[in-house]
mmCIF file of the N, C-alpha and C atoms, coordinates in Angstrom:
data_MODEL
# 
_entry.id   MODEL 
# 
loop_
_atom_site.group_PDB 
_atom_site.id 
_atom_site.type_symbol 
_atom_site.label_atom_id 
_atom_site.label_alt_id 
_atom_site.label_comp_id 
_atom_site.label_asym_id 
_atom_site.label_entity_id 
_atom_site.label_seq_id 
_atom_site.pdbx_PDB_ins_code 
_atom_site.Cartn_x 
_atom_site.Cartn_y 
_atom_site.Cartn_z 
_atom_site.occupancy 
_atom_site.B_iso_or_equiv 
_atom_site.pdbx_formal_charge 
_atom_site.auth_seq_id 
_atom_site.auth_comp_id 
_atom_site.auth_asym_id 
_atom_site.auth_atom_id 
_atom_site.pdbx_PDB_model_num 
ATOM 1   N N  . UNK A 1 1  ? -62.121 -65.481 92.212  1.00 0.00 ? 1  UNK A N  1 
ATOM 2   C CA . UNK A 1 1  ? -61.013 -66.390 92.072  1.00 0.00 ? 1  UNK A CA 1 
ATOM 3   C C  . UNK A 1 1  ? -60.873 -66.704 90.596  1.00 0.00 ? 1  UNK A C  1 
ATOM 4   N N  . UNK A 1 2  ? -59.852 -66.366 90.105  1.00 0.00 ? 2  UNK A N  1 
ATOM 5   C CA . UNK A 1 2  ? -59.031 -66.896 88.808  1.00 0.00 ? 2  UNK A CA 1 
ATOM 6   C C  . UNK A 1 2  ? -59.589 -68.503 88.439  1.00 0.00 ? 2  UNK A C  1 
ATOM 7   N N  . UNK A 1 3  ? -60.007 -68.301 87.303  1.00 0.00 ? 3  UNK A N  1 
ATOM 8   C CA . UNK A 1 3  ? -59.938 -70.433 86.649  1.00 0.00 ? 3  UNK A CA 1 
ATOM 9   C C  . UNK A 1 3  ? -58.008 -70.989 87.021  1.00 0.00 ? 3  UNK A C  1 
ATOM 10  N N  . UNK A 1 4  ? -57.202 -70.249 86.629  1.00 0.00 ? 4  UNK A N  1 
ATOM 11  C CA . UNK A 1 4  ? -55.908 -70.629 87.098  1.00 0.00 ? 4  UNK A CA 1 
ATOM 12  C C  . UNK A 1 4  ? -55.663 -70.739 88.559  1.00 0.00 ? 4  UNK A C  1 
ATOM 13  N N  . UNK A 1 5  ? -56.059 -70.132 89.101  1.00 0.00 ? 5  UNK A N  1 
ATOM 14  C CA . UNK A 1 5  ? -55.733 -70.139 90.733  1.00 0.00 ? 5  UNK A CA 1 
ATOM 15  C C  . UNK A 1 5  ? -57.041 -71.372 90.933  1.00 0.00 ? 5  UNK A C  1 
ATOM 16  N N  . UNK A 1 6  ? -58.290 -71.472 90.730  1.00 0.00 ? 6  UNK A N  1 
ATOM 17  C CA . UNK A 1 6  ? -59.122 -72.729 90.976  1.00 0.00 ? 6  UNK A CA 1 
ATOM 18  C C  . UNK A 1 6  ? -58.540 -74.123 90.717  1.00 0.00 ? 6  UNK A C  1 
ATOM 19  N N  . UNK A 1 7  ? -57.766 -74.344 89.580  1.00 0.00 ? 7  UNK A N  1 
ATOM 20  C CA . UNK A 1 7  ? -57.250 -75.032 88.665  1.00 0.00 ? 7  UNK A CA 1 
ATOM 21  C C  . UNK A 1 7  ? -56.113 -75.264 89.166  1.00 0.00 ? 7  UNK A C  1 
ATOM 22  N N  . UNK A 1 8  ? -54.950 -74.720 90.081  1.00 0.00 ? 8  UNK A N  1 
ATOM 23  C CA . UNK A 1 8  ? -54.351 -74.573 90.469  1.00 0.00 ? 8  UNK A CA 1 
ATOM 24  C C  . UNK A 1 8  ? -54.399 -75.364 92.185  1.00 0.00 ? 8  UNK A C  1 
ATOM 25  N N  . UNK A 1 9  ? -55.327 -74.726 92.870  1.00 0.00 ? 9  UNK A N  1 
ATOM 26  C CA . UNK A 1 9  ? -55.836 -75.334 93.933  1.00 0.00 ? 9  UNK A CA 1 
ATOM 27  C C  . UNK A 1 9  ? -56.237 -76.547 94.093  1.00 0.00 ? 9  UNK A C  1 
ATOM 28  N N  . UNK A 1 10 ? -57.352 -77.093 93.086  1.00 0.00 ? 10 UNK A N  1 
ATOM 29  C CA . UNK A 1 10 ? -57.629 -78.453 92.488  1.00 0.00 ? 10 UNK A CA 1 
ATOM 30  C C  . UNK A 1 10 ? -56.572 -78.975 92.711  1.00 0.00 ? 10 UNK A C  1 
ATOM 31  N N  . UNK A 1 11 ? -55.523 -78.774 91.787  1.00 0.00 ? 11 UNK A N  1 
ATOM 32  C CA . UNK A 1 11 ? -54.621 -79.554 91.666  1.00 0.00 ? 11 UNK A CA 1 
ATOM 33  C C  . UNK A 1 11 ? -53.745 -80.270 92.477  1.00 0.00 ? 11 UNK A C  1 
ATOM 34  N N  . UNK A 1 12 ? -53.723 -78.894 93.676  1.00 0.00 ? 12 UNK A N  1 
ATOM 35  C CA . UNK A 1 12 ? -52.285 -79.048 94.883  1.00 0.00 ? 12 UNK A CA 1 
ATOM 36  C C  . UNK A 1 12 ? -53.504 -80.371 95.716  1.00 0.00 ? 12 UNK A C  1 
ATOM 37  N N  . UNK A 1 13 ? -54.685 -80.146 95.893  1.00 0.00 ? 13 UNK A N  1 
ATOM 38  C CA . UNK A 1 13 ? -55.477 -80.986 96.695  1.00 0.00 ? 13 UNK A CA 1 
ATOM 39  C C  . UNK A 1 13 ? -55.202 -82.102 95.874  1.00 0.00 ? 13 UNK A C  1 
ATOM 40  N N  . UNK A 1 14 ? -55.251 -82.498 94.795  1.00 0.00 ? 14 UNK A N  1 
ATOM 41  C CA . UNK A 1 14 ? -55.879 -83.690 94.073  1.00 0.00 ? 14 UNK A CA 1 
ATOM 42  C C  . UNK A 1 14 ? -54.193 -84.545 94.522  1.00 0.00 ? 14 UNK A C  1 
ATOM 43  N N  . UNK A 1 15 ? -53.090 -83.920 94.567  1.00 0.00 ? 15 UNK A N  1 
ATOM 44  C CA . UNK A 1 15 ? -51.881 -84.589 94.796  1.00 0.00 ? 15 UNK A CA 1 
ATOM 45  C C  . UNK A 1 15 ? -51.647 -84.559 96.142  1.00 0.00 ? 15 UNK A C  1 
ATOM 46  N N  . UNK A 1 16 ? -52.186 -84.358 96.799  1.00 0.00 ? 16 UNK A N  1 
ATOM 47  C CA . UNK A 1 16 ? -51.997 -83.842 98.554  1.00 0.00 ? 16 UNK A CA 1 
ATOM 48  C C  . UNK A 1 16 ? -52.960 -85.242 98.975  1.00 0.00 ? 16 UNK A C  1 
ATOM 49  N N  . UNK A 1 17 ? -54.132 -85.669 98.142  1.00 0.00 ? 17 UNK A N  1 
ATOM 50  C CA . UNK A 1 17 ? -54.809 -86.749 98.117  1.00 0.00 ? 17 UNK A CA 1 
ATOM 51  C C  . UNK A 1 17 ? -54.263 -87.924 97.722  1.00 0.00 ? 17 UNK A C  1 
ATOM 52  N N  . UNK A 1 18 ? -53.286 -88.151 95.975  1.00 0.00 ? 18 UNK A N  1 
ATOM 53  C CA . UNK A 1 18 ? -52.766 -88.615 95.807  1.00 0.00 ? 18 UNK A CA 1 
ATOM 54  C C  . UNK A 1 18 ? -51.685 -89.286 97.079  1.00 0.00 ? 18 UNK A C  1 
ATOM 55  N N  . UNK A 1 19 ? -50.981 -88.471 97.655  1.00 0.00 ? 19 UNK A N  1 
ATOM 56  C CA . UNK A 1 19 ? -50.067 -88.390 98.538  1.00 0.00 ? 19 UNK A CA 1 
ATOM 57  C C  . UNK A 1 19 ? -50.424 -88.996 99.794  1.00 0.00 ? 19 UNK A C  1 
ATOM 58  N N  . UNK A 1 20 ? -51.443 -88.915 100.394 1.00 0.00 ? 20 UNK A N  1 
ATOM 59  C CA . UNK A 1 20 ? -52.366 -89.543 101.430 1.00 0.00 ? 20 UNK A CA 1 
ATOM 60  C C  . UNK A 1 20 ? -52.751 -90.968 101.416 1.00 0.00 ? 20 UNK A C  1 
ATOM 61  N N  . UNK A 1 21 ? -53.162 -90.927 100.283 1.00 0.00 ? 21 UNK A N  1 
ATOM 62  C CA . UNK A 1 21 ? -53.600 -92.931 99.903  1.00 0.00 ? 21 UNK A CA 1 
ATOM 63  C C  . UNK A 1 21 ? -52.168 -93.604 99.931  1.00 0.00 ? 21 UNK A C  1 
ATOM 64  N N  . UNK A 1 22 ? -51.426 -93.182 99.258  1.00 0.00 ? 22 UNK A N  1 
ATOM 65  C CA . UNK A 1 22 ? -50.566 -94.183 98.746  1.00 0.00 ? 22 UNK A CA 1 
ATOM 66  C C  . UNK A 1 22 ? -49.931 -94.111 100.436 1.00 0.00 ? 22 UNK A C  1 
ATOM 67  N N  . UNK A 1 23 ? -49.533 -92.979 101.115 1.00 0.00 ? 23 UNK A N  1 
ATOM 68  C CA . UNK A 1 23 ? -49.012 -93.467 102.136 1.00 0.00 ? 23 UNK A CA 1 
ATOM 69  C C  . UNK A 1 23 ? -49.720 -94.260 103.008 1.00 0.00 ? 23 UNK A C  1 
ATOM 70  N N  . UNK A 1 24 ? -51.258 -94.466 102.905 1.00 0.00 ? 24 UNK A N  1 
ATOM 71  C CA . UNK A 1 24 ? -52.085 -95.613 103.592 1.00 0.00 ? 24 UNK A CA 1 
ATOM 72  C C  . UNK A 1 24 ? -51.763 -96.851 103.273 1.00 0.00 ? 24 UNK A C  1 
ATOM 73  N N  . UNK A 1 25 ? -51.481 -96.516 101.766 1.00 0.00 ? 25 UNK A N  1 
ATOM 74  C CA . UNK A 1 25 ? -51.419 -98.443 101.224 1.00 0.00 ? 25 UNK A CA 1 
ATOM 75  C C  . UNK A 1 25 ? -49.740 -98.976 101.396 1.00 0.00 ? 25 UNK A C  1 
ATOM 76  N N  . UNK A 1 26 ? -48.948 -97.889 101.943 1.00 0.00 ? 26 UNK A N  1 
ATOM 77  C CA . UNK A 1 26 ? -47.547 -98.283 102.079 1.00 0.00 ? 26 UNK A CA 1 
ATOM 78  C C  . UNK A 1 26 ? -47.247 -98.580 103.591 1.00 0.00 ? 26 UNK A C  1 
ATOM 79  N N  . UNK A 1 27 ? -48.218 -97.726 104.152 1.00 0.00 ? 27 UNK A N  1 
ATOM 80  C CA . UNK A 1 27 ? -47.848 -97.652 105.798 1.00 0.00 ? 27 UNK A CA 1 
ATOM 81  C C  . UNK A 1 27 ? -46.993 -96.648 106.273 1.00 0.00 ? 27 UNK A C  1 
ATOM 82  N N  . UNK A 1 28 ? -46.617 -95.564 105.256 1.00 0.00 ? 28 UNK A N  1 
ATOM 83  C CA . UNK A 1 28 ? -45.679 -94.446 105.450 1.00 0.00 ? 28 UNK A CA 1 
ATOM 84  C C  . UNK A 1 28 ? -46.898 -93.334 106.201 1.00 0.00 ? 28 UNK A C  1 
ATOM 85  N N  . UNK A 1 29 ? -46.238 -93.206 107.200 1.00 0.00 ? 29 UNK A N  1 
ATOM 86  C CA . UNK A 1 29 ? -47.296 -92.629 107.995 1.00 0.00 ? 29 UNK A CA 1 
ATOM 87  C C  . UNK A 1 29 ? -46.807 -90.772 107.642 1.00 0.00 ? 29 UNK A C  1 
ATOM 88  N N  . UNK A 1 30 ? -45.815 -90.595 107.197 1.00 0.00 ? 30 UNK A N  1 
ATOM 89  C CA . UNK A 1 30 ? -45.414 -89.560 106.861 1.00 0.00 ? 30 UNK A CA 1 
ATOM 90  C C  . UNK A 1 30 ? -45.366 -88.762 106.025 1.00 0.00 ? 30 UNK A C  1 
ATOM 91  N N  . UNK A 1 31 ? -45.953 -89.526 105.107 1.00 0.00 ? 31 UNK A N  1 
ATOM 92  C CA . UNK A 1 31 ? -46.837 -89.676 103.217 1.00 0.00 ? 31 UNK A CA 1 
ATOM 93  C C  . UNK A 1 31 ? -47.816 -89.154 103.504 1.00 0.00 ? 31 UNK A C  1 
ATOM 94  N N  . UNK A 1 32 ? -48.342 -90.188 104.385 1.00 0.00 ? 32 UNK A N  1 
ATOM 95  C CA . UNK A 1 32 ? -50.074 -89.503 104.308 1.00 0.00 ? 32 UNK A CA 1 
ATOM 96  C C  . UNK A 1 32 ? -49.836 -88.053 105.406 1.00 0.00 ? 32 UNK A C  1 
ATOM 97  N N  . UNK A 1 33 ? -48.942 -87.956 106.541 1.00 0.00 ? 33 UNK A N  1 
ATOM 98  C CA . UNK A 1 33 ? -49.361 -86.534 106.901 1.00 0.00 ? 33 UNK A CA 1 
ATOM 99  C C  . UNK A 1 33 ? -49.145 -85.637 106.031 1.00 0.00 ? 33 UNK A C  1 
ATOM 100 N N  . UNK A 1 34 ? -47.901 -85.760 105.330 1.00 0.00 ? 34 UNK A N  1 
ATOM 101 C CA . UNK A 1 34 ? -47.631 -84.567 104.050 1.00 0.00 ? 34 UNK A CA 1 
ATOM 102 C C  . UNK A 1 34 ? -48.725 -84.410 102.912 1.00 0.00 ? 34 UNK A C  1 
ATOM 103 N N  . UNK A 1 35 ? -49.510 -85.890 102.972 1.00 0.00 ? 35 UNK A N  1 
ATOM 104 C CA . UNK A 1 35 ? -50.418 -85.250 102.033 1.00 0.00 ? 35 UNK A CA 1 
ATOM 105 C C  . UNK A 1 35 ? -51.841 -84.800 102.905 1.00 0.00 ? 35 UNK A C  1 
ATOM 106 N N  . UNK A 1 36 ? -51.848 -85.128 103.446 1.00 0.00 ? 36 UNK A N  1 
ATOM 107 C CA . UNK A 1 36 ? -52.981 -84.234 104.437 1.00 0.00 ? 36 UNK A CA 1 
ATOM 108 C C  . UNK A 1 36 ? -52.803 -82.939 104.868 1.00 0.00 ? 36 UNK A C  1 
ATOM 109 N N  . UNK A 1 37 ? -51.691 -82.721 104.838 1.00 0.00 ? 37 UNK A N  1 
ATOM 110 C CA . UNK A 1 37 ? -51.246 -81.109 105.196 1.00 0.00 ? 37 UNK A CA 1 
ATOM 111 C C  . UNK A 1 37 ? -51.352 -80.515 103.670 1.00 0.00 ? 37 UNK A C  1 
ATOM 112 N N  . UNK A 1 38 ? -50.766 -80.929 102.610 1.00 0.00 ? 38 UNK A N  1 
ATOM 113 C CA . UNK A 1 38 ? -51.178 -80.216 101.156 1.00 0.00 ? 38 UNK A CA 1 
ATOM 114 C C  . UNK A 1 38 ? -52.437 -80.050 101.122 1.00 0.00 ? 38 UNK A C  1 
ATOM 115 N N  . UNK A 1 39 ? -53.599 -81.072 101.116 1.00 0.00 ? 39 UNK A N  1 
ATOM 116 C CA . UNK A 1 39 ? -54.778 -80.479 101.025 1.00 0.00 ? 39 UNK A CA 1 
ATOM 117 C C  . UNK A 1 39 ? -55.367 -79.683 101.777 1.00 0.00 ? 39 UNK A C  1 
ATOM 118 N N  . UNK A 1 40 ? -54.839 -79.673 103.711 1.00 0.00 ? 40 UNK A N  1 
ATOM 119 C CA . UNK A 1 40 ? -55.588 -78.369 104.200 1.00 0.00 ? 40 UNK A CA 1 
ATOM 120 C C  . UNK A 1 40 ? -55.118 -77.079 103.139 1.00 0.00 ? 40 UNK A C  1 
ATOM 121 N N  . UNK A 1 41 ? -53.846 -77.125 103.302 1.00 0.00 ? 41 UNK A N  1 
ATOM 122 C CA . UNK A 1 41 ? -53.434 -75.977 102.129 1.00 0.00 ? 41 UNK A CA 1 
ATOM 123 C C  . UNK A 1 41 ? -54.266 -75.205 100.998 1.00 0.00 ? 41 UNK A C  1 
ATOM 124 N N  . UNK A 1 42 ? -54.699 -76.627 100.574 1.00 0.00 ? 42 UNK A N  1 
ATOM 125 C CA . UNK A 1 42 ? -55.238 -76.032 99.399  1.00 0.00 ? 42 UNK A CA 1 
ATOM 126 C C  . UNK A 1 42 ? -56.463 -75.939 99.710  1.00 0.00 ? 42 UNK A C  1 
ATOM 127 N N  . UNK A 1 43 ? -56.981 -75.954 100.472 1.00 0.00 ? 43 UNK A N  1 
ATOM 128 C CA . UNK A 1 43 ? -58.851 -75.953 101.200 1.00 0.00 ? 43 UNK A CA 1 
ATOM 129 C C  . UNK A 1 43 ? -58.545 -74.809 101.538 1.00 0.00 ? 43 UNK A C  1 
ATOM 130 N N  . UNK A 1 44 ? -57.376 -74.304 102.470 1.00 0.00 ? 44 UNK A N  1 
ATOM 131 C CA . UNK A 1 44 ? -57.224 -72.657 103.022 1.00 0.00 ? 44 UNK A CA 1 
ATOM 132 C C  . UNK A 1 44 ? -57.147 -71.751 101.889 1.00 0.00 ? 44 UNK A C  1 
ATOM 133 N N  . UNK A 1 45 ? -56.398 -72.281 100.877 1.00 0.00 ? 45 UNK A N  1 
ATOM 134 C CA . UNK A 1 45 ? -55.757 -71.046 99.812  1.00 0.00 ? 45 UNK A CA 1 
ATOM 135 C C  . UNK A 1 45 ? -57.762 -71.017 99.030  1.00 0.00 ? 45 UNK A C  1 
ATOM 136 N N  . UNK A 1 46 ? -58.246 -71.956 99.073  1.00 0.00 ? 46 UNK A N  1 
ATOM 137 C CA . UNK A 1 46 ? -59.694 -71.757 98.277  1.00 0.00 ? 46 UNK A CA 1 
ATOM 138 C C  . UNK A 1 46 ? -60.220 -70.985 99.248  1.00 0.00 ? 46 UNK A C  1 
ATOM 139 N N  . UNK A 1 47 ? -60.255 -71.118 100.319 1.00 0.00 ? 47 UNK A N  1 
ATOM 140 C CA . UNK A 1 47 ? -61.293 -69.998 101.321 1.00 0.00 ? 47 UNK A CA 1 
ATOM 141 C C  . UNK A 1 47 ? -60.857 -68.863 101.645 1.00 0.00 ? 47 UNK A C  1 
ATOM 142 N N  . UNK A 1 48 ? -59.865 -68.712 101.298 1.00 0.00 ? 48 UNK A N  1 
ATOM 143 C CA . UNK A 1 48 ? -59.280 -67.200 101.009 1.00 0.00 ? 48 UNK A CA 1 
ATOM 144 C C  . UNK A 1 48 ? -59.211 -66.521 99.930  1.00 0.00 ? 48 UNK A C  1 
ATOM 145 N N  . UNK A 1 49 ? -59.669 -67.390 98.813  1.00 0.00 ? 49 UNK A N  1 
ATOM 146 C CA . UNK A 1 49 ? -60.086 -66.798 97.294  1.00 0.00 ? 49 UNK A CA 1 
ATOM 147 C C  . UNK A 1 49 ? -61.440 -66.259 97.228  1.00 0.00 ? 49 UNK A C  1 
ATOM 148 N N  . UNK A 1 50 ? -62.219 -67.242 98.401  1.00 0.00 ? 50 UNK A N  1 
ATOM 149 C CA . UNK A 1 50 ? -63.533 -67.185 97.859  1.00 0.00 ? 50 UNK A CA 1 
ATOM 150 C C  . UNK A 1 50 ? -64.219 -65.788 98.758  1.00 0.00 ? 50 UNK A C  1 
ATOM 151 N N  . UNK A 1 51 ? -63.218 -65.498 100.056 1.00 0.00 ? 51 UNK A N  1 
ATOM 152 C CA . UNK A 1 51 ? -63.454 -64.516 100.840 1.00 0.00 ? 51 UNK A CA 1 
ATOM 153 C C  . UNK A 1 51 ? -63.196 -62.913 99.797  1.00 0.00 ? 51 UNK A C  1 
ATOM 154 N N  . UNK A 1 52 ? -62.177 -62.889 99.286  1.00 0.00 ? 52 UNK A N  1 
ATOM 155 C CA . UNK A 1 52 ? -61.486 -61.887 98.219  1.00 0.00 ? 52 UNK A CA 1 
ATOM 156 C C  . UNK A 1 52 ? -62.860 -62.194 97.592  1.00 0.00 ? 52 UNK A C  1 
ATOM 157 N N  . UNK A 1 53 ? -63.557 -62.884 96.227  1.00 0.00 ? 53 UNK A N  1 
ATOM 158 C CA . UNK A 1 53 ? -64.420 -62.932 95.589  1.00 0.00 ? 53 UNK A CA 1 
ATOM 159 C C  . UNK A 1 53 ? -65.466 -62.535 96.386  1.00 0.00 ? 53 UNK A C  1 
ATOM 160 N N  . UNK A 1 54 ? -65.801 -62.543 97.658  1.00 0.00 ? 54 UNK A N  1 
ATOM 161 C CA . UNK A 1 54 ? -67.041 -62.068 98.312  1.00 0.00 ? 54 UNK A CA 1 
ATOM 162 C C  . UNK A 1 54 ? -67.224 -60.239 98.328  1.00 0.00 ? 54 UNK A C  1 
ATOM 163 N N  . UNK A 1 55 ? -65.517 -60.183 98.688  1.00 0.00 ? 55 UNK A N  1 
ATOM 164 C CA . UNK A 1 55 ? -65.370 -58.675 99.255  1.00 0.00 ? 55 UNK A CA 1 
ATOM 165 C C  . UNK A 1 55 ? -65.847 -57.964 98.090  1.00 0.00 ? 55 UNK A C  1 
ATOM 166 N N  . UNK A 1 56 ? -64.958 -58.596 96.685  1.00 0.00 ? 56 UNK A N  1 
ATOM 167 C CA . UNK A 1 56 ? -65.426 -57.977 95.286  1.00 0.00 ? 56 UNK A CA 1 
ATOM 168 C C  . UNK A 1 56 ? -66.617 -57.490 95.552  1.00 0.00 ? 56 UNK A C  1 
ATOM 169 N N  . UNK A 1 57 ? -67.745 -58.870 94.785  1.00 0.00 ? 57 UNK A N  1 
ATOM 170 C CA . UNK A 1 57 ? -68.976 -58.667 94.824  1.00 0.00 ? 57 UNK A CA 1 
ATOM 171 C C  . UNK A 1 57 ? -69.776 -57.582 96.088  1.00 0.00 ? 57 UNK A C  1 
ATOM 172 N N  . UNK A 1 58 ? -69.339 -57.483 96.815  1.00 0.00 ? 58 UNK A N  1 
ATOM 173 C CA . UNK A 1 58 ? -69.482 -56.634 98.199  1.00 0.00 ? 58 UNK A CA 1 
ATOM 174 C C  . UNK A 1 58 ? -69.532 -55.449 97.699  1.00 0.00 ? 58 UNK A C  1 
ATOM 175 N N  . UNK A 1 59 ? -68.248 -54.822 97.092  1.00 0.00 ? 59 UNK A N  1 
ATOM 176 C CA . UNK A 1 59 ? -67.547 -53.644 96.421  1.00 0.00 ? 59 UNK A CA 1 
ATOM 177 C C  . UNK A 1 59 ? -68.704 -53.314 95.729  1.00 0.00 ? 59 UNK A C  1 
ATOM 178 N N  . UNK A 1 60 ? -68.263 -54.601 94.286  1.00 0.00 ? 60 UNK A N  1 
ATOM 179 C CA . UNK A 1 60 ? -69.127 -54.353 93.562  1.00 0.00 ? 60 UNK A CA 1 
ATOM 180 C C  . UNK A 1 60 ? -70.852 -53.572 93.788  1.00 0.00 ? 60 UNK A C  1 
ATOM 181 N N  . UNK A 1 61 ? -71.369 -53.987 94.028  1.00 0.00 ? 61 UNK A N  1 
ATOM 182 C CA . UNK A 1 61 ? -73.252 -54.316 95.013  1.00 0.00 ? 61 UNK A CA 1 
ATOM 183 C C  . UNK A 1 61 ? -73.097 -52.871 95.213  1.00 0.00 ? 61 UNK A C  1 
ATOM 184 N N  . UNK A 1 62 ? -72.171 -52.161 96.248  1.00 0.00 ? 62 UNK A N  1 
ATOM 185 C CA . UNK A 1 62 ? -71.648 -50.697 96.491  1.00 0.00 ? 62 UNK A CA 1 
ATOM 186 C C  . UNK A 1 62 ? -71.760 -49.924 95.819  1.00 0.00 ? 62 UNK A C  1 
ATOM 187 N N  . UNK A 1 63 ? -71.206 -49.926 94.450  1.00 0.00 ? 63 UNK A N  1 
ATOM 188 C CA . UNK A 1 63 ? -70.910 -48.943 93.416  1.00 0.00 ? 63 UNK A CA 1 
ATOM 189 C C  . UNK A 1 63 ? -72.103 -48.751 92.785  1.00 0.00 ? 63 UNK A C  1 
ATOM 190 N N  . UNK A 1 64 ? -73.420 -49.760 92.553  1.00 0.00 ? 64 UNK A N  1 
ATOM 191 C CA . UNK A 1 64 ? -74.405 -49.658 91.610  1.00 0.00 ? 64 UNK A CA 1 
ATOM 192 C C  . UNK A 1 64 ? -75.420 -48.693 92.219  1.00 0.00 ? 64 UNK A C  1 
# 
């Protein structure tokens, strides 16, 4: 996985979190699902980076 795509992911979670509280402290119950749905997002898009980074190293391990 890319520092940009990590960095990237971070990010969509850290506002998907953002997005979650504030709809707790407003009572927008629709805030916090949208931001609870951004961070599965970005928890999926990381475990599908880290699966690709496995296969690499996999590859990799192969060739030597």
């Amino acid at each position: 996985m890319s520092i940009g795509d990590k960095a990237k992911n971070k990010a969509e979670e850290a506002a998907g979190k953002g997005k979650e509280t504030t709809g707790k402290a407003t009572g927008n119950r629709d805030l916090e699902a949208e931001g609870k749905k951004d961070q599965t997002a970005a928890h999926t898009k990381q475990a599908g980076e880290k699966v690709k980074d496995a296969g690499r190293e996999i590859k990799d391990g192969l060739k030597s």
